[in-house]
C-alpha positions in Angstrom: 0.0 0.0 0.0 0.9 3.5 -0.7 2.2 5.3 2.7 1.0 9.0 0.9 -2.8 7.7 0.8 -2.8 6.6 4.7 -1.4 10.3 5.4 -3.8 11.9 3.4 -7.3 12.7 4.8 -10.4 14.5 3.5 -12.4 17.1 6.0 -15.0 19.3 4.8 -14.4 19.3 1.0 -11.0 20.5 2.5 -7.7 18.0 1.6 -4.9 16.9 4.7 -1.6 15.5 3.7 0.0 15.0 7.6 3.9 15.4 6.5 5.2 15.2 10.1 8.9 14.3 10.2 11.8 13.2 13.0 13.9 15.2 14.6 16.2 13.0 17.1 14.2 10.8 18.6 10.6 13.0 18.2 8.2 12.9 15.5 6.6 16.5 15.2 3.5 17.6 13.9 3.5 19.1 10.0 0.7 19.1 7.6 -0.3 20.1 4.2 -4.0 21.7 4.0 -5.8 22.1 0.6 -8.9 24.5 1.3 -11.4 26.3 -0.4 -11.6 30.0 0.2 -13.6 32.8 -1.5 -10.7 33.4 -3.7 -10.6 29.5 -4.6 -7.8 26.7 -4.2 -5.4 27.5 -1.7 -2.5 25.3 -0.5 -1.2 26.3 3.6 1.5 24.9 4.7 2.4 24.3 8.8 5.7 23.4 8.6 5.6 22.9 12.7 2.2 22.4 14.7 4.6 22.9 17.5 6.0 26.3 16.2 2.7 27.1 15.4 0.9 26.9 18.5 4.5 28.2 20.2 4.1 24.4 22.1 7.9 23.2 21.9 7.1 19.5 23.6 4.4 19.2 21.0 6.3 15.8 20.0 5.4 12.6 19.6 7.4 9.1 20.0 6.3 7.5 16.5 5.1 8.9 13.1 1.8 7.7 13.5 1.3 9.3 16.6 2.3 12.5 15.2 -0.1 12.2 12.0 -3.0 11.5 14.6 -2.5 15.0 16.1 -1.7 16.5 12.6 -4.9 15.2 11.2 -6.9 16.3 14.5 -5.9 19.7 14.9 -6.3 20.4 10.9 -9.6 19.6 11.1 -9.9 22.0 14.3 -8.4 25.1 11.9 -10.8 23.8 9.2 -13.7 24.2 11.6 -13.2 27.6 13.3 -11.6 28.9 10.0 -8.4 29.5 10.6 -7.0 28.3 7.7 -9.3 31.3 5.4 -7.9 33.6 7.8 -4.4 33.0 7.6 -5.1 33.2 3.5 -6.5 36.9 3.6 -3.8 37.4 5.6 -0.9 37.2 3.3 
């Protein structure tokens, strides 16, 4: 099986590719959003759900424990609409 499908999600018409990577012995948080906005497409990028939140021990001891919290806190930005935000931003 393809690991790219099992790290990609749908939410809301929105797309979640969960790209978290190791550092040392941690696994942290990163995700690729696809979302719909008034302006159309967009593709955000949060390099760091640690960084993001400003949570430095927001780590995790395996991959798939990191994808888990990837996956659950996009689809907390996709429901308050954070991600739109961010968009109009820049």
């Amino acid at each position: 099986m393809d690991g790219s499908i099992v790290r990609t999600q749908e939410y809301k018409g929105c797309g979640i590719h969960a790209a978290s990577y190791k550092v040392g012995p941690d696994w942290i948080p990163e995700a690729c959003f696809w979302v719909h906005t008034k302006n159309g497409w967009t593709r955000m990028w949060i390099n760091s759900f640690a960084h993001f939140f400003e949570i430095p021990e927001l780590t995790f001891s395996s991959e798939t424990e990191a994808d888990a919290c990837t996956f659950r806190l996009a689809r907390r930005l996709i429901d308050n609409g954070t991600l739109g935000t961010l968009h109009s931003v820049a």
